[in-house]
TIDOMAR-240491 format. One record per residue: x, z negated, y negated of N, C-alpha, C, CB in turn. Coordinates in nm, 3 decimals. Glycine has a CB too. Example, Ala and Ser with C-alpha at 12.3 -4.5 7.8 and 13.67 -1.06 7.14 Angstrom:
2
(rec (1.319, -0.780, 0.569), (1.230, -0.780, 0.450), (1.320, -0.780, 0.330), (1.131, -0.905, 0.447))
(rec (1.285, -0.708, 0.225), (1.367, -0.714, 0.106), (1.290, -0.787, -0.003), (1.408, -0.572, 0.060))
***
This chain:
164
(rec (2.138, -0.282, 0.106), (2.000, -0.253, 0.077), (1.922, -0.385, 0.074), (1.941, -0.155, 0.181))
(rec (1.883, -0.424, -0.061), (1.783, -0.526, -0.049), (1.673, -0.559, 0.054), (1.728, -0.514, -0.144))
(rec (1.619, -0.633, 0.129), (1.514, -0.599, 0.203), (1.356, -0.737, 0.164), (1.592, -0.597, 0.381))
(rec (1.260, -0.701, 0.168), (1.209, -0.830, 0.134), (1.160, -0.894, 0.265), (1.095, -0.820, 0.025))
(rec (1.154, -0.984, 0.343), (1.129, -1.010, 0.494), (1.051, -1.153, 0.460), (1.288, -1.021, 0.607))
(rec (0.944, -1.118, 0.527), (0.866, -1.217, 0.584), (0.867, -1.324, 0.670), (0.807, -1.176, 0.619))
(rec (0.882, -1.212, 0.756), (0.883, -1.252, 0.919), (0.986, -1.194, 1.001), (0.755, -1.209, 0.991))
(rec (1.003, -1.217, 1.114), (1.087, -1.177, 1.163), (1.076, -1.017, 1.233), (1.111, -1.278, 1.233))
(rec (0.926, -0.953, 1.223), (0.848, -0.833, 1.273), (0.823, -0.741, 1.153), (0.707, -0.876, 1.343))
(rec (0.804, -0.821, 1.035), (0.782, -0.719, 0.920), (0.877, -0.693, 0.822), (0.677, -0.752, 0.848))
(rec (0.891, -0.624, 0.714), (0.983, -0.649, 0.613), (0.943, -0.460, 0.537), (1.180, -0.701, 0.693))
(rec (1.005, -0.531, 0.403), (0.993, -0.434, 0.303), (1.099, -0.351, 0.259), (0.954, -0.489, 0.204))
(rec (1.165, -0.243, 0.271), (1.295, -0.246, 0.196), (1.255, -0.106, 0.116), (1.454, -0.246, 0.303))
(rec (1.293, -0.090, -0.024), (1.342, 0.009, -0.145), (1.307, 0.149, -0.058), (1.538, -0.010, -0.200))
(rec (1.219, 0.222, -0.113), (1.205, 0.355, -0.071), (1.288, 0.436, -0.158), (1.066, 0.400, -0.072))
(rec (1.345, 0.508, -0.054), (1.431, 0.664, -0.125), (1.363, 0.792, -0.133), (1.563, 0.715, -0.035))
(rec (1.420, 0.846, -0.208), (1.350, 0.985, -0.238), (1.327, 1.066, -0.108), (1.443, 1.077, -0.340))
(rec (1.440, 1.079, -0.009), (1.455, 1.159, 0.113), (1.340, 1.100, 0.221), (1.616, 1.144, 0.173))
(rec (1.234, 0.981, 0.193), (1.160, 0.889, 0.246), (1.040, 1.024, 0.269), (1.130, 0.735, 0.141))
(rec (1.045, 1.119, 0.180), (0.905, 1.200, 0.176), (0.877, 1.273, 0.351), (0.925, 1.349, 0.033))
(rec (1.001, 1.281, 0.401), (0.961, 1.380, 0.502), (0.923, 1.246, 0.626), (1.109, 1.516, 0.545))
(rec (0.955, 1.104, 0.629), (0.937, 1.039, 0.686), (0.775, 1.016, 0.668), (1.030, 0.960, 0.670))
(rec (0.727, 1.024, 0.538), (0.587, 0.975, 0.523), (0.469, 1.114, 0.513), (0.587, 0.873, 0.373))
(rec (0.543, 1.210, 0.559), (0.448, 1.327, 0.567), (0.341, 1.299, 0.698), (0.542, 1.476, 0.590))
(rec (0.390, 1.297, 0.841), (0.275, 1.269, 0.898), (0.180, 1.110, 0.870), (0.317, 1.290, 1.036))
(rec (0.241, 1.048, 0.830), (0.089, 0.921, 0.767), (-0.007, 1.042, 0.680), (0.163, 0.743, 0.601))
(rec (0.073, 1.079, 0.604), (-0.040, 1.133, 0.505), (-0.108, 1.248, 0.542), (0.010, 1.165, 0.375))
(rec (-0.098, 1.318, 0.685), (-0.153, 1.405, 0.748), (-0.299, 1.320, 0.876), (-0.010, 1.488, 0.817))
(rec (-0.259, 1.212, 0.847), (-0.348, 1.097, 0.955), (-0.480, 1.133, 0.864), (-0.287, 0.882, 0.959))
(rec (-0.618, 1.154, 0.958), (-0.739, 1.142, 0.890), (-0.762, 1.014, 0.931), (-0.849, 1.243, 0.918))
(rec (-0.756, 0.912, 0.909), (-0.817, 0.770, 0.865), (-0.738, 0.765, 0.760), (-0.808, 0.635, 0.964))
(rec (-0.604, 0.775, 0.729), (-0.516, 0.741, 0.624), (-0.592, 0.850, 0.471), (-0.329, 0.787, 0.687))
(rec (-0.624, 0.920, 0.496), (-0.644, 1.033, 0.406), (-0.795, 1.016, 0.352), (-0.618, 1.179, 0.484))
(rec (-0.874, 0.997, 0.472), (-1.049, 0.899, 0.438), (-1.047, 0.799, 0.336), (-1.111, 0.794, 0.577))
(rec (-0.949, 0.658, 0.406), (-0.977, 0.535, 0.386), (-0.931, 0.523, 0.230), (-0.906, 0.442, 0.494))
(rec (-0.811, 0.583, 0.198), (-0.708, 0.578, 0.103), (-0.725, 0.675, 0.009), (-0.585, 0.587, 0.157))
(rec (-0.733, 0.786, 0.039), (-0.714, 0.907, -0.027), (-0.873, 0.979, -0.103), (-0.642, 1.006, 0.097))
(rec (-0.902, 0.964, 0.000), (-1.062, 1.027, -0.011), (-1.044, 1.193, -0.008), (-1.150, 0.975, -0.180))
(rec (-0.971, 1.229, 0.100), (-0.908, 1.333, 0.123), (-0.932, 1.383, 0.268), (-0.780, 1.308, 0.091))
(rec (-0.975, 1.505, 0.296), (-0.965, 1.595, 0.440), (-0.844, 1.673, 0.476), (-1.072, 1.704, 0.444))
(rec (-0.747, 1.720, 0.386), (-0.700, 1.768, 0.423), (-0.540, 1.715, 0.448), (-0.743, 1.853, 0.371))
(rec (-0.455, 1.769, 0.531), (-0.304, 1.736, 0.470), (-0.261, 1.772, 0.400), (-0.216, 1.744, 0.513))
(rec (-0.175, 1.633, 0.361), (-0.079, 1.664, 0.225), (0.013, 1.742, 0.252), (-0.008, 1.551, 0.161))
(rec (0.066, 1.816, 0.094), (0.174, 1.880, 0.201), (0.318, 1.761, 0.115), (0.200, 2.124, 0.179))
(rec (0.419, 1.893, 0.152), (0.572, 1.777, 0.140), (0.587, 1.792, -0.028), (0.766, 1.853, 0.247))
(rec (0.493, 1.901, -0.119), (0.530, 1.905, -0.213), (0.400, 1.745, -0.302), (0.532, 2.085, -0.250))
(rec (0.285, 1.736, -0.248), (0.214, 1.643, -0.294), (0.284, 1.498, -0.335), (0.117, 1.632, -0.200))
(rec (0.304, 1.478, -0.154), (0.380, 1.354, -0.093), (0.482, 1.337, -0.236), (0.477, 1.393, 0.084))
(rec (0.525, 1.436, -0.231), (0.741, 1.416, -0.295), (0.659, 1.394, -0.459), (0.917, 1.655, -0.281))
(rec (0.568, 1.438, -0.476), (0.443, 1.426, -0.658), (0.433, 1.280, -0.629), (0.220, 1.530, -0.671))
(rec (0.368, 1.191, -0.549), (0.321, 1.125, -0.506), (0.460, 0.997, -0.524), (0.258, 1.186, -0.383))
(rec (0.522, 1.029, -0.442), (0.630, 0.940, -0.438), (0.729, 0.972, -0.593), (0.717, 0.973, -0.279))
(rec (0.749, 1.052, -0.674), (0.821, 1.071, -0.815), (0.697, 0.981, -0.927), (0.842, 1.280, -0.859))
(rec (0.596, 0.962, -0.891), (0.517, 0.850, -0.934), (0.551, 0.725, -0.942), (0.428, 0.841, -0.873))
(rec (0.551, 0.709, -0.778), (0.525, 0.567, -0.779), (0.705, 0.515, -0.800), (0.431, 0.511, -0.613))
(rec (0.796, 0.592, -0.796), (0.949, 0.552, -0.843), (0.941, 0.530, -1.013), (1.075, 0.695, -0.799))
(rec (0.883, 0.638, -1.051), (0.884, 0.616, -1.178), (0.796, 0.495, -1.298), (0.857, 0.734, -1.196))
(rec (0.678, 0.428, -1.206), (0.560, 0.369, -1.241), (0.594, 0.200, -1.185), (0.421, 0.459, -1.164))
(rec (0.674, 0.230, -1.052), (0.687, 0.052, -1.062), (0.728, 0.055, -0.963), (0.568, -0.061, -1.078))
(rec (0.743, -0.033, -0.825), (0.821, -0.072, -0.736), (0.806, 0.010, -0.604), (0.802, -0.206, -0.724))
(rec (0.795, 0.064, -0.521), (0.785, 0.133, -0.370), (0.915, 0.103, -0.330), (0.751, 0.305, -0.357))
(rec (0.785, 0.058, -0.189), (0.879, 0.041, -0.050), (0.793, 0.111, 0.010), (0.917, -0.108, 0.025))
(rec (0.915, 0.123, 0.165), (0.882, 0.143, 0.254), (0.858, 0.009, 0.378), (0.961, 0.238, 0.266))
(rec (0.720, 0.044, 0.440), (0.676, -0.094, 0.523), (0.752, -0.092, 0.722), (0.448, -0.087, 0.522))
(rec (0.840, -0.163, 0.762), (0.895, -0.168, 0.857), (0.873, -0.283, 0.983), (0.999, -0.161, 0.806))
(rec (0.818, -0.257, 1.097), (0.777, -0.318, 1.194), (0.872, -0.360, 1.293), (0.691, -0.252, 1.240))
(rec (0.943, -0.475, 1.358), (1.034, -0.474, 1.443), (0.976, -0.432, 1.573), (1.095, -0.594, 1.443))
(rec (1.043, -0.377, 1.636), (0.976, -0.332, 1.805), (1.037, -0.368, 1.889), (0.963, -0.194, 1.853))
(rec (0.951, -0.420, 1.998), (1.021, -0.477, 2.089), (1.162, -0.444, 2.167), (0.941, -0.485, 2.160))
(rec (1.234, -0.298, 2.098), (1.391, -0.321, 2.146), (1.462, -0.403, 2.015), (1.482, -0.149, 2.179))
(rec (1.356, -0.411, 1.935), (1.513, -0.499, 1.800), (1.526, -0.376, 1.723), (1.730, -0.556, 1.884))
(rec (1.468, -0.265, 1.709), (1.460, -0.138, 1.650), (1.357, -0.169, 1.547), (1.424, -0.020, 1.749))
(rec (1.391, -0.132, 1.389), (1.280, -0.117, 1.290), (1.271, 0.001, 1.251), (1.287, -0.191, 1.179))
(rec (1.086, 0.001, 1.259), (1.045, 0.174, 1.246), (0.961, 0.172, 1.162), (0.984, 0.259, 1.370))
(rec (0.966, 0.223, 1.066), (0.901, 0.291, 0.924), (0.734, 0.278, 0.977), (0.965, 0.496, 0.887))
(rec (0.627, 0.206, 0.950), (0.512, 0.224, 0.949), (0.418, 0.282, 0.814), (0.485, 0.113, 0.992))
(rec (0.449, 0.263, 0.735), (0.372, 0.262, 0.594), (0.445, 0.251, 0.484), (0.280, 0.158, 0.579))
(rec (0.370, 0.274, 0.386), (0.431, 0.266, 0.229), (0.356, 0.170, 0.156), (0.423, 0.407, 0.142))
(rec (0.428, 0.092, 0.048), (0.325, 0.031, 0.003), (0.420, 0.025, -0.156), (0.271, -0.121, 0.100))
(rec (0.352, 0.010, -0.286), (0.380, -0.019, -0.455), (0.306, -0.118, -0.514), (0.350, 0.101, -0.547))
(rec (0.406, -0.127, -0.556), (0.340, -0.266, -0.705), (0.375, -0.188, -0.829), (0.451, -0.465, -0.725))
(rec (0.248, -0.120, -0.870), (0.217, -0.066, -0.990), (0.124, -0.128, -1.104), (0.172, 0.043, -0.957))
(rec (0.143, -0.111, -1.249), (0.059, -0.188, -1.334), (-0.080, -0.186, -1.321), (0.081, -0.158, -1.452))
(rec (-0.154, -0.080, -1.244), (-0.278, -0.044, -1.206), (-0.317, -0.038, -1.109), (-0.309, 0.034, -1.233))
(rec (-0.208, -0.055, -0.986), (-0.282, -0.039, -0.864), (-0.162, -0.101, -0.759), (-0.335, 0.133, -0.837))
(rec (-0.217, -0.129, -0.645), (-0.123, -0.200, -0.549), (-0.135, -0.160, -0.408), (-0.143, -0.346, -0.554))
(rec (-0.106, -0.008, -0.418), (-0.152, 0.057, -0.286), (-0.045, 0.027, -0.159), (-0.163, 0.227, -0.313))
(rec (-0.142, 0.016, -0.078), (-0.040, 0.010, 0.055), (-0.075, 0.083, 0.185), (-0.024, -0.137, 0.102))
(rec (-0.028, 0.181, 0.229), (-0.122, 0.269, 0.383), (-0.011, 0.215, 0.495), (-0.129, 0.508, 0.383))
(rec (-0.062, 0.197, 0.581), (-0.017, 0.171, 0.717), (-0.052, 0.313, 0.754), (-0.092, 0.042, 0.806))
(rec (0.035, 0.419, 0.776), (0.036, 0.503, 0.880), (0.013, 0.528, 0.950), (0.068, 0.523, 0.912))
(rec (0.115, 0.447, 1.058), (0.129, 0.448, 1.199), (-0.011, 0.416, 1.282), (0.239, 0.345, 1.233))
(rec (-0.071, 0.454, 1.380), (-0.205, 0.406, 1.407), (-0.207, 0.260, 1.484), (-0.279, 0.517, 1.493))
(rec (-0.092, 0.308, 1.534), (-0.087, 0.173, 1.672), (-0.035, 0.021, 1.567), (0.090, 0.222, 1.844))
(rec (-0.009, 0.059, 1.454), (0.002, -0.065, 1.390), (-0.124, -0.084, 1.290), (0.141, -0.072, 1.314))
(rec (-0.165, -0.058, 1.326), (-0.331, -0.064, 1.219), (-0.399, -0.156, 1.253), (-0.448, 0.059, 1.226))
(rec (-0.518, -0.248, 1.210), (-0.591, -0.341, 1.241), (-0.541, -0.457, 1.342), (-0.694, -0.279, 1.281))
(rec (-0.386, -0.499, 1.259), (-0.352, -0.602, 1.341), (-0.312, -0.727, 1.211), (-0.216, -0.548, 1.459))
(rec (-0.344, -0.702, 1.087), (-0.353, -0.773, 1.012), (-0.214, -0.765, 0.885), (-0.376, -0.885, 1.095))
(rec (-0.133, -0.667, 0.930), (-0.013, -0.644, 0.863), (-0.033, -0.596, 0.735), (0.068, -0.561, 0.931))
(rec (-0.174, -0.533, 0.672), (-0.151, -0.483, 0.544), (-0.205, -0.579, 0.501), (-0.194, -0.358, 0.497))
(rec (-0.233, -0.763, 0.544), (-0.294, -0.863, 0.460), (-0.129, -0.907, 0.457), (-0.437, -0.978, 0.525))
(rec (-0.061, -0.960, 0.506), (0.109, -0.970, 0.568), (0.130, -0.906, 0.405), (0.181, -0.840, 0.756))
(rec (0.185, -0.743, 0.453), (0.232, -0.655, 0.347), (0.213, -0.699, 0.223), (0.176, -0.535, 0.353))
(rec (0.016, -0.725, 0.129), (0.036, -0.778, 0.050), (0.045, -0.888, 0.017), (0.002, -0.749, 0.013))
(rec (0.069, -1.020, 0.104), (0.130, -1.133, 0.022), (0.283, -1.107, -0.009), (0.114, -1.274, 0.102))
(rec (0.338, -1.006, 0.047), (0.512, -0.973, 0.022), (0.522, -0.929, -0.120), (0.585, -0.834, 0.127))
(rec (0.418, -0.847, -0.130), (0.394, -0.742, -0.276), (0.378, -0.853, -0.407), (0.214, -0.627, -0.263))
(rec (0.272, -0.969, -0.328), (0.216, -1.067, -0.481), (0.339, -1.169, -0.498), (0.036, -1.182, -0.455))
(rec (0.400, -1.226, -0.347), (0.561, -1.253, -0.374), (0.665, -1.206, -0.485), (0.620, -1.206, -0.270))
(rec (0.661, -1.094, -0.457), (0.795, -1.007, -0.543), (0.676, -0.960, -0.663), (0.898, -0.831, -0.430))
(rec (0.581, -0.958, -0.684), (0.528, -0.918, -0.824), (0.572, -1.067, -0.929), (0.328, -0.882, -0.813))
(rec (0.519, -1.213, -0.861), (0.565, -1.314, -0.953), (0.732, -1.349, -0.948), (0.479, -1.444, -0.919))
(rec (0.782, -1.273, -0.863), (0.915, -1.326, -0.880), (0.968, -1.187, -0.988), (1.008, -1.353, -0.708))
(rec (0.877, -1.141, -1.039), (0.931, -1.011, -1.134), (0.880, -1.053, -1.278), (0.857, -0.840, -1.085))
(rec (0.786, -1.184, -1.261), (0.756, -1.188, -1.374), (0.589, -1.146, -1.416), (0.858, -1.110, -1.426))
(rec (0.534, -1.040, -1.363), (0.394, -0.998, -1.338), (0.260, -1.075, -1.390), (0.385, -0.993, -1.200))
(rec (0.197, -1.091, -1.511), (0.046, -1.183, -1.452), (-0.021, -1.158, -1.406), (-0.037, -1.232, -1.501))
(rec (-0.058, -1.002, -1.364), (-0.164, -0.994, -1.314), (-0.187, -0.888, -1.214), (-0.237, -0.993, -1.403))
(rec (-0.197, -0.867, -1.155), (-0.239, -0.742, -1.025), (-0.342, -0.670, -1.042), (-0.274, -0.792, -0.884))
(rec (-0.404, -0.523, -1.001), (-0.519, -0.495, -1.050), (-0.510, -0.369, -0.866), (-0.523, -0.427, -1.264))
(rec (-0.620, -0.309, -0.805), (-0.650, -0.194, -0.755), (-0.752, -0.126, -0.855), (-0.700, -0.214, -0.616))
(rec (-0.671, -0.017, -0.827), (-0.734, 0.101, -0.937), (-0.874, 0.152, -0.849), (-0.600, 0.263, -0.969))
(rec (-0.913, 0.082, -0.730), (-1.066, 0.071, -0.685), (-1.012, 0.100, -0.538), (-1.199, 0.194, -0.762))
(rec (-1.127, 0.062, -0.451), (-1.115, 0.073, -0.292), (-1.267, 0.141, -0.303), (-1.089, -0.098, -0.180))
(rec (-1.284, 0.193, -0.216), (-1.424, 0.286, -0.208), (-1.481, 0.167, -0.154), (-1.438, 0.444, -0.106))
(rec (-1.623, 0.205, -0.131), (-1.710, 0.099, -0.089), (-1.726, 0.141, 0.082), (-1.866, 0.099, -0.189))
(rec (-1.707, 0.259, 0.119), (-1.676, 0.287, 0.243), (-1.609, 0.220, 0.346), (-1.628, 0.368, 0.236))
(rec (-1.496, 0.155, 0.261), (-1.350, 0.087, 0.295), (-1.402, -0.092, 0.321), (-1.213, 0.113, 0.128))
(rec (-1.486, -0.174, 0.383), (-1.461, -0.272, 0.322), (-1.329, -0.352, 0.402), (-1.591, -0.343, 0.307))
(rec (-1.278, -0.345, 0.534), (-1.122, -0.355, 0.553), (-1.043, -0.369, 0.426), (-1.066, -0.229, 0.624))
(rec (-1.039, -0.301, 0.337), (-0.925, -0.343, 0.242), (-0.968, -0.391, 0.133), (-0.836, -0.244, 0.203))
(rec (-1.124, -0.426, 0.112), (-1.186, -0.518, 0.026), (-1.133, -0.639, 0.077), (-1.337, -0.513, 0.022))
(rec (-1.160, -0.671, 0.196), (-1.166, -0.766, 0.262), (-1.007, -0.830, 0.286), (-1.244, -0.723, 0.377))
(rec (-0.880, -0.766, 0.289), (-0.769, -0.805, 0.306), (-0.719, -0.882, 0.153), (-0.692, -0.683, 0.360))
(rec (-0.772, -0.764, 0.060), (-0.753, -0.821, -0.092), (-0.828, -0.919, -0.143), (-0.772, -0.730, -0.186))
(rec (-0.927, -0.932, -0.137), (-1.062, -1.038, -0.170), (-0.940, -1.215, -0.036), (-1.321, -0.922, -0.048))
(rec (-0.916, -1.152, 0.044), (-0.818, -1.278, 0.118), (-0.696, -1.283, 0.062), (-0.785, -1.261, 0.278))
(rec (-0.663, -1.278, 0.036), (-0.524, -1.235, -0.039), (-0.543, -1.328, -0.197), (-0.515, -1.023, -0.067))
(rec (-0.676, -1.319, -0.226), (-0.695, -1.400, -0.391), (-0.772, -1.233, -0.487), (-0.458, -1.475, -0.489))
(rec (-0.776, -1.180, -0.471), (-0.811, -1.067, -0.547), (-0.942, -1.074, -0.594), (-0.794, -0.950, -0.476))
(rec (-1.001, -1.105, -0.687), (-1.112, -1.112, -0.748), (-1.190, -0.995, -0.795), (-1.090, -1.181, -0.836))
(rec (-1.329, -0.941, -0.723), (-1.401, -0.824, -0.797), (-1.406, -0.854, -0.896), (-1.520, -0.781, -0.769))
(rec (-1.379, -0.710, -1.005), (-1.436, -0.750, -1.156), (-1.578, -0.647, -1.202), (-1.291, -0.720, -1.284))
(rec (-1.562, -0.503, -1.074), (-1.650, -0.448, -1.130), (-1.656, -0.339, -0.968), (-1.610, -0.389, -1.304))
(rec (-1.801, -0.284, -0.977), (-1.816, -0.230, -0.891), (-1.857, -0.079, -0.952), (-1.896, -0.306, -0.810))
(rec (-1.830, 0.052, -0.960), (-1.841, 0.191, -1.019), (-1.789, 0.289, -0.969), (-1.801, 0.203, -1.128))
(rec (-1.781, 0.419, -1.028), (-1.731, 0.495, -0.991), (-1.555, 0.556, -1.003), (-1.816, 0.545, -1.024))
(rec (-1.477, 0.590, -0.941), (-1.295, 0.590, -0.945), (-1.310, 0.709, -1.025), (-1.180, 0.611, -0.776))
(rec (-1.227, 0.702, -1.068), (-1.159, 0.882, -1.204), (-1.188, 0.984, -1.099), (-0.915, 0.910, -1.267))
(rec (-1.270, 0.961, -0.965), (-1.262, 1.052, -0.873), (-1.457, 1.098, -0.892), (-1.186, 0.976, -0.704))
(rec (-1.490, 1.011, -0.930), (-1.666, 0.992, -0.893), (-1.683, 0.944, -0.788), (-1.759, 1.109, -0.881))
(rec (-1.621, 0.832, -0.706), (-1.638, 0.790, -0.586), (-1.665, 0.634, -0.616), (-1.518, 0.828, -0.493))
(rec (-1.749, 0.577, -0.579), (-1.781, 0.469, -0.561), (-1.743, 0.343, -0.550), (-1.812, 0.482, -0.510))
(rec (-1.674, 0.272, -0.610), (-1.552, 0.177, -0.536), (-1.595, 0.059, -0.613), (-1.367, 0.223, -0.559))
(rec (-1.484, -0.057, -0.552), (-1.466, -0.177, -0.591), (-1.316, -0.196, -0.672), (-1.485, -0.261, -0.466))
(rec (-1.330, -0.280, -0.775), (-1.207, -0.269, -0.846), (-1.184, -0.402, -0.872), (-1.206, -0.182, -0.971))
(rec (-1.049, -0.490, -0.834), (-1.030, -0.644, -0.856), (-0.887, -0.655, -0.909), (-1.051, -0.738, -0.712))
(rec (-0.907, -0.806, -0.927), (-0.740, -0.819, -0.993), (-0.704, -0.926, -0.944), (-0.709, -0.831, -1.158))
(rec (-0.577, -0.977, -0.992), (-0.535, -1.144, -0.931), (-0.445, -1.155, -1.043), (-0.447, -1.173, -0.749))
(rec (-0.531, -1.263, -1.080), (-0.409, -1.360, -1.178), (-0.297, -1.416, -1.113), (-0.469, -1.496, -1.245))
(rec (-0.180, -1.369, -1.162), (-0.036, -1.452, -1.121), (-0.035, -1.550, -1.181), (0.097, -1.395, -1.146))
(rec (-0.039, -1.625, -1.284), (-0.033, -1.774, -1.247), (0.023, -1.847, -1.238), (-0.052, -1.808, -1.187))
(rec (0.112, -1.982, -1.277), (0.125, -2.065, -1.176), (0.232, -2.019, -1.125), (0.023, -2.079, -1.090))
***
């Protein structure tokens, strides 16, 4: 199994289809479902498994993995490099706001130019969210426009030239 590794605490490896029942409770988390989704309710396993036959079919998904202090790696989040969007949720709560989904996407803009990629885009972050304005805008992500998502929700939408 390929894995993409950072560090010696994080790393990326190839999501499988059977990954859906692993990522059902993230997507039952209300911050994950607020921040990301713009969603109250839980997903169920048939969304998730919609959700994930997407992002297999549309461009790259992984699954995001944390080392723990026995030397054990445990599934925190999901994250894709898609032509429109470059979503990534941290799940897990206790790994949240420790800086890993800024981590996560320099792994993503890594393996996007080593694929060849020019350009990166989020298909919008709400304006609610600025945490993940703020990880992407660090990361190099440039606003191009501020409006409403295919949802009517309010967001920020940027890109990053690959480059170089």
């Amino acid at each position: 199994m390929k894995i993409l590794q950072q560090e010696d605490d994080l790393r990326l490896r190839p999501a499988r289809p059977d990954d859906v029942d692993l990522a059902l409770p993230w997507y039952a988390d209300p911050e994950v479902l607020y921040y990301s989704e713009a969603a109250t309710q839980p997903y169920s396993r048939e969304l998730v498994g919609r959700m994930f036959d997407y992002f297999f079919a549309n461009g790259v998904f992984y699954i995001i993995e944390a080392k723990e202090a026995s030397g054990d790696w445990r599934a925190i989040g999901d994250a894709a490099l898609l032509p429109d969007t470059v979503p990534i949720e941290i799940g897990v709560p206790e790994y949240r706001n420790r800086g890993l989904g800024r981590r996560v996407l320099g792994l993503l803009i890594a393996r996007a130019r080593g694929l060849g990629w020019k350009k990166l885009k989020t298909s919008g972050i709400y304006t609610y969210n600025p945490r993940s304005r703020r990880a992407y805008e660090a990361a190099g992500f440039k606003l191009v426009r501020t409006g409403p998502d295919d949802e009517g929700i309010e967001s920020w939408f940027h890109e990053l030239e690959l480059q170089g």
